[in-house]
MMTF fields as JSON, N, C-alpha, C and O atoms, coordinates in Angstrom:
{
  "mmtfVersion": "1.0.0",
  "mmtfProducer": "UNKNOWN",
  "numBonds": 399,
  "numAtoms": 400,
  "numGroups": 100,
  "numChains": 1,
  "numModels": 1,
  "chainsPerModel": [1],
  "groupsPerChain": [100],
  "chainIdList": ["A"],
  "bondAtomList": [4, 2, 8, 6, 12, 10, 16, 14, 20, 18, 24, 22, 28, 26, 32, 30, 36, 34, 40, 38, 44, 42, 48, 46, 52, 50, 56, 54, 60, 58, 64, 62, 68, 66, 72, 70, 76, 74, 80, 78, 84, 82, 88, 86, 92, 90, 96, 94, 100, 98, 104, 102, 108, 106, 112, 110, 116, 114, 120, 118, 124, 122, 128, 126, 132, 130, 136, 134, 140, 138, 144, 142, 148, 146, 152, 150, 156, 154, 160, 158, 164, 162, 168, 166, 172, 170, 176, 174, 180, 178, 184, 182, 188, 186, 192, 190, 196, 194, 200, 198, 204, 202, 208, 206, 212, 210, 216, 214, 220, 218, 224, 222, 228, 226, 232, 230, 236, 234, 240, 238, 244, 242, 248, 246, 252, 250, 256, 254, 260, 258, 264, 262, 268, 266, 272, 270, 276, 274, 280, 278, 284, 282, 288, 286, 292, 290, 296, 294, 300, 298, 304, 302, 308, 306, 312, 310, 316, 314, 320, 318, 324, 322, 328, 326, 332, 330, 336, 334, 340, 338, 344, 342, 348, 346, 352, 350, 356, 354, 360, 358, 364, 362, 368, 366, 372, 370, 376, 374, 380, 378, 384, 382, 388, 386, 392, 390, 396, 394],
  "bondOrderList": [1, 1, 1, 1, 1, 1, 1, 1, 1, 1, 1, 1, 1, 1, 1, 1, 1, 1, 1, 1, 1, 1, 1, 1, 1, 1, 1, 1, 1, 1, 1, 1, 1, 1, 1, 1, 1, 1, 1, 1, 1, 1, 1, 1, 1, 1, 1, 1, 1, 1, 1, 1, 1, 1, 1, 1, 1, 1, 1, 1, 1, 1, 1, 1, 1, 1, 1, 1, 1, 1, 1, 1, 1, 1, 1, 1, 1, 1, 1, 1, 1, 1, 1, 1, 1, 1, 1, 1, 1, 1, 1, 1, 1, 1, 1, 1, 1, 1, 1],
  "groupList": [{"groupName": "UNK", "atomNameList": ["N", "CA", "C", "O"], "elementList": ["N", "C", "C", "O"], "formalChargeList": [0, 0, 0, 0], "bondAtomList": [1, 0, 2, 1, 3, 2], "bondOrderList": [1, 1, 2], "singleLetterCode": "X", "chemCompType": "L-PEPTIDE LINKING"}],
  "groupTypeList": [0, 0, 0, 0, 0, 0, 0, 0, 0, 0, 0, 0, 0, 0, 0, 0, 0, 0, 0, 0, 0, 0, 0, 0, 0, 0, 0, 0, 0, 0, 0, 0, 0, 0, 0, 0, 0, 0, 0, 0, 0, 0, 0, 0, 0, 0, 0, 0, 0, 0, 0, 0, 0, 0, 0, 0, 0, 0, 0, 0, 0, 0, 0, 0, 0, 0, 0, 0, 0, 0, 0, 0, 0, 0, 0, 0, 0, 0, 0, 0, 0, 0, 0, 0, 0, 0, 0, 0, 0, 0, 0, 0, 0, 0, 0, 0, 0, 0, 0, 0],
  "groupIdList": [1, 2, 3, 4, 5, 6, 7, 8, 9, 10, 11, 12, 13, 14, 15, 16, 17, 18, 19, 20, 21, 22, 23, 24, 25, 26, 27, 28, 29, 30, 31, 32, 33, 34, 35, 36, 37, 38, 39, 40, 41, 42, 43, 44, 45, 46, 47, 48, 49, 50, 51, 52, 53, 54, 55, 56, 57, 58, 59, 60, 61, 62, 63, 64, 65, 66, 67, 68, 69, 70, 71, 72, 73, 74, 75, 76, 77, 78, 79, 80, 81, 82, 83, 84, 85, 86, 87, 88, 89, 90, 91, 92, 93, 94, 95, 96, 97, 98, 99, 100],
  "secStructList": [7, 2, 2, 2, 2, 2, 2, 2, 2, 2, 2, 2, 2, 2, 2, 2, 6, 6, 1, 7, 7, 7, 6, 6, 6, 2, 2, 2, 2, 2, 2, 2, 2, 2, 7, 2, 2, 2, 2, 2, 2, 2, 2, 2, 2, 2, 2, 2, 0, 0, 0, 0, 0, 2, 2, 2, 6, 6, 2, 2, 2, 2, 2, 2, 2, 2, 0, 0, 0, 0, 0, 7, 7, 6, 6, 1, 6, 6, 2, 2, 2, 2, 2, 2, 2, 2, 2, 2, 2, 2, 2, 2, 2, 2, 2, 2, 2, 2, 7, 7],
  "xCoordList": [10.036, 9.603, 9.619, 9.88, 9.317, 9.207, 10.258, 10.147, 11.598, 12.856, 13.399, 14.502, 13.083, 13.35, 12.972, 13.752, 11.757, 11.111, 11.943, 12.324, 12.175, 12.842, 14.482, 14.854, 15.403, 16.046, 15.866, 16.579, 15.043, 15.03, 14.138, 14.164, 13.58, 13.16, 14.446, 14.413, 15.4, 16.466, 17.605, 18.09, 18.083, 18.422, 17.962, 18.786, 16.843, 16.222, 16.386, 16.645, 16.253, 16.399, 18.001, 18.262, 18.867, 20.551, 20.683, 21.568, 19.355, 20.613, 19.651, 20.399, 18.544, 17.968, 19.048, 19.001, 19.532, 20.153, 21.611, 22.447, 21.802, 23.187, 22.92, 23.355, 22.213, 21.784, 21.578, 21.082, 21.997, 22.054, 20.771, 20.089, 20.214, 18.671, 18.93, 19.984, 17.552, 17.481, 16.233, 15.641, 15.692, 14.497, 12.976, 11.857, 13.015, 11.67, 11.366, 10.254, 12.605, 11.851, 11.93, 12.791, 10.458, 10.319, 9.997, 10.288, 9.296, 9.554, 10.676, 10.621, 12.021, 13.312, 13.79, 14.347, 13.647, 13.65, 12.686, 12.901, 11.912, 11.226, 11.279, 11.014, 11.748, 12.357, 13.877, 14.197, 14.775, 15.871, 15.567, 16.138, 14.84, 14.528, 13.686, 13.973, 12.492, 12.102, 11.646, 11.116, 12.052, 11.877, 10.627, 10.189, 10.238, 9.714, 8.116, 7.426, 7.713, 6.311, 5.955, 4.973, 7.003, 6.615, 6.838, 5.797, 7.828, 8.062, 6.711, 6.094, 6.261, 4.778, 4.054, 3.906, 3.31, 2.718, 2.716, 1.809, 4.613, 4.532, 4.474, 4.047, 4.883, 4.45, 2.725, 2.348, 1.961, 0.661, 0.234, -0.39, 0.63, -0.046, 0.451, -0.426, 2.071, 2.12, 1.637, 1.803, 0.961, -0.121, -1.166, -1.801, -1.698, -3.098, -3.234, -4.179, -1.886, -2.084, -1.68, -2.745, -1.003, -1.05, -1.569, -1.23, -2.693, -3.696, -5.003, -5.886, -5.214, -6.929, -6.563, -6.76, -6.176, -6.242, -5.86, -6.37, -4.628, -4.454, -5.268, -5.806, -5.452, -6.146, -7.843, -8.539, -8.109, -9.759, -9.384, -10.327, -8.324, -8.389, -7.688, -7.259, -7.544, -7.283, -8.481, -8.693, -9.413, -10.545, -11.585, -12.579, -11.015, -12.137, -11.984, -12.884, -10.424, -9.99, -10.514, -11.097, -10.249, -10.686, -12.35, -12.832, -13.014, -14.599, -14.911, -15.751, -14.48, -14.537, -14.228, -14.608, -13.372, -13.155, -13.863, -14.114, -14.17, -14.846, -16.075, -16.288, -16.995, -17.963, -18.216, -19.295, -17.068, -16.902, -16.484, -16.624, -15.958, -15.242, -17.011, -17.676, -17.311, -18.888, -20.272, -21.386, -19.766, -21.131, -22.353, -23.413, -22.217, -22.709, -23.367, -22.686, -24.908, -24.875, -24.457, -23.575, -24.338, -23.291, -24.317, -24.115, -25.305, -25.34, -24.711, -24.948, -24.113, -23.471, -22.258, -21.704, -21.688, -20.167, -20.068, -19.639, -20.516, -20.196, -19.834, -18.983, -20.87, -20.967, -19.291, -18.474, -19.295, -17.209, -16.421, -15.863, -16.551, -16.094, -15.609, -14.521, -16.849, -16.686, -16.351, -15.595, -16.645, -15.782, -14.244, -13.522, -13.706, -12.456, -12.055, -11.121, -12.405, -12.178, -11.746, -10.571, -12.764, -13.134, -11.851, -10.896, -11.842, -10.686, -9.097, -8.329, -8.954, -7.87, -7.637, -6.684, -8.421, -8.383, -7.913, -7.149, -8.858, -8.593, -7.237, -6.525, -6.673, -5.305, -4.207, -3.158, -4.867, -3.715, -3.311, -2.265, -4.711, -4.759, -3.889, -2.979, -4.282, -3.47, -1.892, -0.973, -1.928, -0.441, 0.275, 1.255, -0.335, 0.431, 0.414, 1.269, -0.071, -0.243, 0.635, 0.849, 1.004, 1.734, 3.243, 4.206, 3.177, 4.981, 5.161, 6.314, 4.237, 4.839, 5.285, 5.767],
  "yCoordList": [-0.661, 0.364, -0.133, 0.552, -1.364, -2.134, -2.154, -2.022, -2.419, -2.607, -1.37, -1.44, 0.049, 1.361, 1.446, 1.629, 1.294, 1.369, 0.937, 1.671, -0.567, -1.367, -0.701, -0.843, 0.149, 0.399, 1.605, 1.755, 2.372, 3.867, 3.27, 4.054, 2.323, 1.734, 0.74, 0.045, 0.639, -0.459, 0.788, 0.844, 1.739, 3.112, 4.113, 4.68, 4.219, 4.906, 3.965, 4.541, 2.592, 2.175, 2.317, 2.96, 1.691, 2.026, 3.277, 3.523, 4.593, 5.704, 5.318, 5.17, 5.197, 5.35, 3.999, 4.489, 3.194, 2.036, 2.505, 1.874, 4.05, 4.428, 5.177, 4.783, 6.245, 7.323, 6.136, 5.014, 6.737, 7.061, 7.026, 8.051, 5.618, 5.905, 6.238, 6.118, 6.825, 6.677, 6.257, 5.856, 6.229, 5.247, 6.322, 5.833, 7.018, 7.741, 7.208, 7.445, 6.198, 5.706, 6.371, 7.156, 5.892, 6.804, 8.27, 9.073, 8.633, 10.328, 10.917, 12.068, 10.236, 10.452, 10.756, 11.834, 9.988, 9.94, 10.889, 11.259, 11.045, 12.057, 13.51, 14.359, 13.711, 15.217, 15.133, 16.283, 14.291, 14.782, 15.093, 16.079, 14.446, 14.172, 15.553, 16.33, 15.941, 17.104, 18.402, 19.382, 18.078, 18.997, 18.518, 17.379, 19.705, 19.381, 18.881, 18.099, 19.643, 19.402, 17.988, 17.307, 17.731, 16.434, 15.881, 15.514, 15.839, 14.754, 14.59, 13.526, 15.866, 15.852, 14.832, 13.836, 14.984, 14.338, 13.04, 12.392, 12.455, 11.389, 10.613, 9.46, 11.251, 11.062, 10.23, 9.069, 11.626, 11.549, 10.106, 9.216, 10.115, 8.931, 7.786, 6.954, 7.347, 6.076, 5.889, 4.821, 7.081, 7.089, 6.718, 6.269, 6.771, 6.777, 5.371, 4.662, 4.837, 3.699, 2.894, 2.951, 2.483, 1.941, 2.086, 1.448, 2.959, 3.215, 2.903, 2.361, 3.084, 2.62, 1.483, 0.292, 1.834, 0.529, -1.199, -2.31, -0.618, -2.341, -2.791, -3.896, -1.803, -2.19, -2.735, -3.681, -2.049, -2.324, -3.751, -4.424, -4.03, -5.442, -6.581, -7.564, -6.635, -7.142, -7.686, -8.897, -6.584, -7.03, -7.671, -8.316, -7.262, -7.922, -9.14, -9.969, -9.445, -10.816, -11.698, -12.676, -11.263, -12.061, -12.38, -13.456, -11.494, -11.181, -12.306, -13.114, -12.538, -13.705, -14.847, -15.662, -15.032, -16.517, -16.826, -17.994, -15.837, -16.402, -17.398, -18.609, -15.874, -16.562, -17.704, -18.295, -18.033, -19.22, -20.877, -22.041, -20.305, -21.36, -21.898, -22.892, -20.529, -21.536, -21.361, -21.483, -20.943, -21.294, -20.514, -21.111, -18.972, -17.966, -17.516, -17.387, -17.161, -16.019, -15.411, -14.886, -14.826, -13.708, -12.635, -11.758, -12.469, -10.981, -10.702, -9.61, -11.417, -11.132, -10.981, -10.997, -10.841, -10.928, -9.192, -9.122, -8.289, -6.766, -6.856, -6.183, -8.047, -8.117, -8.628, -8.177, -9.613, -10.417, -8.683, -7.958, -8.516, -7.31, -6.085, -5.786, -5.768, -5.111, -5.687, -4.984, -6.73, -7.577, -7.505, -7.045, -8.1, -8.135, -6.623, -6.206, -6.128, -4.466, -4.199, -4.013, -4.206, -3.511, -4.457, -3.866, -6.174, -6.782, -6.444, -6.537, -6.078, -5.181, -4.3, -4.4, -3.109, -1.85, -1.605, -0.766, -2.917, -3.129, -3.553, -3.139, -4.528, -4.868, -4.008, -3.987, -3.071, -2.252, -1.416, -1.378, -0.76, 0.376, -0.554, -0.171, -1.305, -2.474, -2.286, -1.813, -2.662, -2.91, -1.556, -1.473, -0.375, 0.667, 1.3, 2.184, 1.193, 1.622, 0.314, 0.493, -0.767, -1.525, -1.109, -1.203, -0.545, -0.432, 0.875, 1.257, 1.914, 3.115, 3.007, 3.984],
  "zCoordList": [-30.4, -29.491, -28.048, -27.058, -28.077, -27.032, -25.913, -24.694, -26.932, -26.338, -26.346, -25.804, -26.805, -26.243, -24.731, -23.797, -24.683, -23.385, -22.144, -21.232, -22.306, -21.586, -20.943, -19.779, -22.227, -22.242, -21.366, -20.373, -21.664, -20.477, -19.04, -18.091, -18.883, -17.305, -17.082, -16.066, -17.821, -16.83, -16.685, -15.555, -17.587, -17.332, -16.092, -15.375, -15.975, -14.793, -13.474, -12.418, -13.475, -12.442, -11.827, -10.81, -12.534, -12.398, -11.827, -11.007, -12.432, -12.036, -10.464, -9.498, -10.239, -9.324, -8.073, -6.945, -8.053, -7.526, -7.221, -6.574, -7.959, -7.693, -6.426, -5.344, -6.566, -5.471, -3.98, -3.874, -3.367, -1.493, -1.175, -1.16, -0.831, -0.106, 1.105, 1.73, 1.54, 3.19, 3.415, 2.413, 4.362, 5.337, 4.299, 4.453, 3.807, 3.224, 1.897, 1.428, 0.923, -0.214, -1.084, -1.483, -1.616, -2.843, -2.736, -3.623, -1.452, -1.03, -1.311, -1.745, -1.122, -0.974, -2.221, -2.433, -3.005, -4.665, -5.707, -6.862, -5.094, -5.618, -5.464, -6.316, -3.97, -3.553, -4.315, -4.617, -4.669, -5.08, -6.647, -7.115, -7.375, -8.967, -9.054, -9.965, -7.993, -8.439, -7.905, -8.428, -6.585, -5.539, -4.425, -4.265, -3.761, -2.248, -2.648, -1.994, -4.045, -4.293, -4.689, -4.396, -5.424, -6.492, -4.725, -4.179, -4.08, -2.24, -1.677, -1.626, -1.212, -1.054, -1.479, -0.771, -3.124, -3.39, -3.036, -2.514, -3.598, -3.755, -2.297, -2.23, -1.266, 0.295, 0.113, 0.272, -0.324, -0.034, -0.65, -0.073, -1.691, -2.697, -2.071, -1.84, -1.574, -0.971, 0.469, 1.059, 1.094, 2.472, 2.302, 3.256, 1.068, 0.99, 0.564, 0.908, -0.491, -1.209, 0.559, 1.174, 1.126, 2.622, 3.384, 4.381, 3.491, 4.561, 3.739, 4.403, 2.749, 2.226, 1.289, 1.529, 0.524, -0.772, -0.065, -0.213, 0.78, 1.055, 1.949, 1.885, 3.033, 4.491, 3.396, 3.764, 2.351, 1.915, 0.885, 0.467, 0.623, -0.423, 0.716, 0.111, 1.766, 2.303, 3.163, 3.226, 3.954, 4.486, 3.564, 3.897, 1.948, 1.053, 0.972, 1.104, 0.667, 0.891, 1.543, 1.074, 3.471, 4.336, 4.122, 4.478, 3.607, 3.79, 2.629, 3.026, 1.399, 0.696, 0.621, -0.219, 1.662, 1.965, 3.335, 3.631, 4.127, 4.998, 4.473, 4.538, 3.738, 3.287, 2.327, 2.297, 1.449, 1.009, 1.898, 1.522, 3.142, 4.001, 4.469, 4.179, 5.406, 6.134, 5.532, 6.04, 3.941, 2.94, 3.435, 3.62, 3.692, 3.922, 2.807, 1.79, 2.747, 1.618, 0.927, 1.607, -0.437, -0.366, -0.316, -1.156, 0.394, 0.47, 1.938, 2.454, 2.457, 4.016, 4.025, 5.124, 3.164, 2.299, 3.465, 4.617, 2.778, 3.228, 4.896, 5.478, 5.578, 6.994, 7.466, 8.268, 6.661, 6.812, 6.443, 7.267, 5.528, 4.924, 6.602, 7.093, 6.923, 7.916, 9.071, 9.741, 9.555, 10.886, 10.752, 11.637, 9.329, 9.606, 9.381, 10.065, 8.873, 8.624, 10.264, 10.58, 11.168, 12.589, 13.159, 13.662, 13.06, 13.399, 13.55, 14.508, 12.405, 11.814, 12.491, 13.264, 12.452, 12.851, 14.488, 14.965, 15.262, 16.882, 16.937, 17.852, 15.848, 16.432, 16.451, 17.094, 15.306, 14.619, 16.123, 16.772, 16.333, 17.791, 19.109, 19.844, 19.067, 20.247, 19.915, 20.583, 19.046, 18.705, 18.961, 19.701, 18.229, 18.44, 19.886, 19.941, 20.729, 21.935, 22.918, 24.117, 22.306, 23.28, 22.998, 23.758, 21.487, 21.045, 21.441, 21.239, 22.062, 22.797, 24.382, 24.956]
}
């Protein structure tokens, strides 16, 4: 069953590796496979997964090694948590306002 599986995800990828990308991805792939709704979604879901999920496991990241580096509490963990969060967030705004 195993190697069925395998067989229709190395199948789906080929046909997907044949098709003509352009700069939108998997939006792109998803509006041709099923139209504008399924594009939508799948828009929404890789916005949300690049704007919350990484930006929040990333500040968690930093927020746990801080507090492991200078042997902090961990109930101050949330405090690293939110510094580099706010860190982040300032460079991000910097950055985009210097590349306009």
């Amino acid at each position: 069953f195993a190697a069925l599986l395998y067989l229709v995800l190395t199948l789906s990828v080929a046909e997907l590796a044949a098709f003509p990308g352009m700069g939108a991805g998997a939006y792109h792939f998803a509006g041709a496979c099923v139209g504008p709704r399924g594009a939508f979604f799948t828009g929404l879901c890789e916005c949300l997964k690049k704007c919350i999920v990484v930006v929040g496991v990333i500040a968690t990241a930093i927020g746990d090694y801080m507090t492991e580096v200078t042997g902090a509490p961990e109930f101050l963990a949330p405090a690293w948590w939110l510094g580099s969060l706010a860190l982040l967030t300032a460079a991000n705004v910097v950055g985009g306002e210097a590349s306009t």
